[in-house]
N, C-alpha and C positions, 0 to 999 in steps of 0.2 A: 698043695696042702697049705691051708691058712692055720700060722701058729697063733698066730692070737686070739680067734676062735677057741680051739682044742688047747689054751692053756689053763690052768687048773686055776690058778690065780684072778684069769678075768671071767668074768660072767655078765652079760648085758643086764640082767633080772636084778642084778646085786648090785651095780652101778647105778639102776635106776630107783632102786631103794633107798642106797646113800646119798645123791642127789636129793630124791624127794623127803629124806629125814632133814637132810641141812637146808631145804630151802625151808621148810616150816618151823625150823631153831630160829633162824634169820626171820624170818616173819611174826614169830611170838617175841622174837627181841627189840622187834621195830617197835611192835603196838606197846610192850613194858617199856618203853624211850618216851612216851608221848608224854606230854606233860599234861597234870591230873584232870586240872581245869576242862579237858575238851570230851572225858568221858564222862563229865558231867552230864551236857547239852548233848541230846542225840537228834541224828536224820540230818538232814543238808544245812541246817538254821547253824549249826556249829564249824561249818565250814566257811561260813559267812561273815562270822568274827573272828576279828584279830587274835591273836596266841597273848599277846600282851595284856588286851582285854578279859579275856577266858580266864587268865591268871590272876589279875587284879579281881576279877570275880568268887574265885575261890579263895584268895585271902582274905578279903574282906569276910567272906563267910563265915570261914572254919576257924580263923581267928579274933571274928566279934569288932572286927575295925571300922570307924567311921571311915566313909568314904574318902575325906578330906587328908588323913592320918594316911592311908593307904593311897594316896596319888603323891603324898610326897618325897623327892628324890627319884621320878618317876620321870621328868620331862612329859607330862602329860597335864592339857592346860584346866585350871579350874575353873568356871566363870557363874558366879552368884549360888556359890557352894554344889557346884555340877558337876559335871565331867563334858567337857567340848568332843564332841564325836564328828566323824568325815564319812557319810554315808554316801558311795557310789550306787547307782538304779540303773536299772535297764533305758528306763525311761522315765518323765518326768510330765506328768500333767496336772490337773484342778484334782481329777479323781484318787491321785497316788497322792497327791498332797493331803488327802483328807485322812490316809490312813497313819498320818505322821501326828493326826493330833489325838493323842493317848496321852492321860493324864502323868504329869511327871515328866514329860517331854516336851522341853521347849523351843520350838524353828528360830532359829537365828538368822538364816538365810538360806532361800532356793534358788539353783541356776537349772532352768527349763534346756540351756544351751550345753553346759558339759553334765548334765543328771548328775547335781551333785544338791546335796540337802547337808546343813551344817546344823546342828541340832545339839543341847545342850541335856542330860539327862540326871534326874536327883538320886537315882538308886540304879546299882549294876545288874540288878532285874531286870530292868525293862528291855537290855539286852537282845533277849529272848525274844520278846514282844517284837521289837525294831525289826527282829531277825525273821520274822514267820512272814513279814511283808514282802508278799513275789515279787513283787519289782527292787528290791535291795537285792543290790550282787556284794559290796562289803559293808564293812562297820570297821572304822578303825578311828583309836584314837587322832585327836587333832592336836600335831606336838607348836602349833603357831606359826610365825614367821622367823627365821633367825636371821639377823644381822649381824654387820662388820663392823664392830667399832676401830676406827683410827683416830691416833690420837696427832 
């Protein structure tokens, strides 16, 4: 005789129910965790930017800030009133270079050897744009070089 079967208390059907109610509480509470910025941007192009980026993109927005105002206290580098971005590619050729020149985006440097493109951009739009190119695997901010001062 299996008591745990024949006890009134367990029922396999009713384990699997409350199971399957708490993993879907846990799973609506993960997606209400995301921060706003990324249910912005939909499909794969949103996975492709940074969470820091995605945010500075929504502030800027919904709060009406110049770019310049919204990178500050940011550790995020400005160069000739831009935003310095770190673009990793699958690959890097003539042909995937060509897709980097979009107006408002300007190359500062291509390495063919680690598929890196270091690119400087006037508006957190073009984000988007940067992002729909197949061969980008990320976009993240370029926070520069940091040094040791001794004294």
């Amino acid at each position: 005789m299996n008591l745990l079967h024949e006890s009134r208390y367990y029922s396999p059907s009713k384990f699997r129910i409350g199971f399957g109610l708490s993993m879907l509480l846990v799973s609506c509470a993960v997606f209400a965790c995301q921060p706003k910025a990324t249910k912005d941007f939909k499909g794969p192009e949103a996975a492709k930017i940074n969470a820091n980026l995605l945010q500075l993109e929504t502030k800027v927005r919904a709060e009406g800030m110049s770019l310049t105002s919204a990178i500050a206290n940011t550790g995020m580098v400005m160069v000739d009133n831009g935003l310095l971005l770190d673009i990793v590619t699958n690959h890097l050729d003539p042909s995937v270079e060509k897709k980097f020149r979009i107006p408002g985006v300007t190359i500062r440097h291509l390495s063919a050897k680690y598929n890196r493109v270091s690119v400087v951009i006037d508006d957190l739009s073009l984000l988007s744009a940067l992002a729909k190119i197949p061969e980008v695997r990320t976009i993240s901010p370029e926070y520069g070089a940091r040094t040791r001062v001794t004294q």
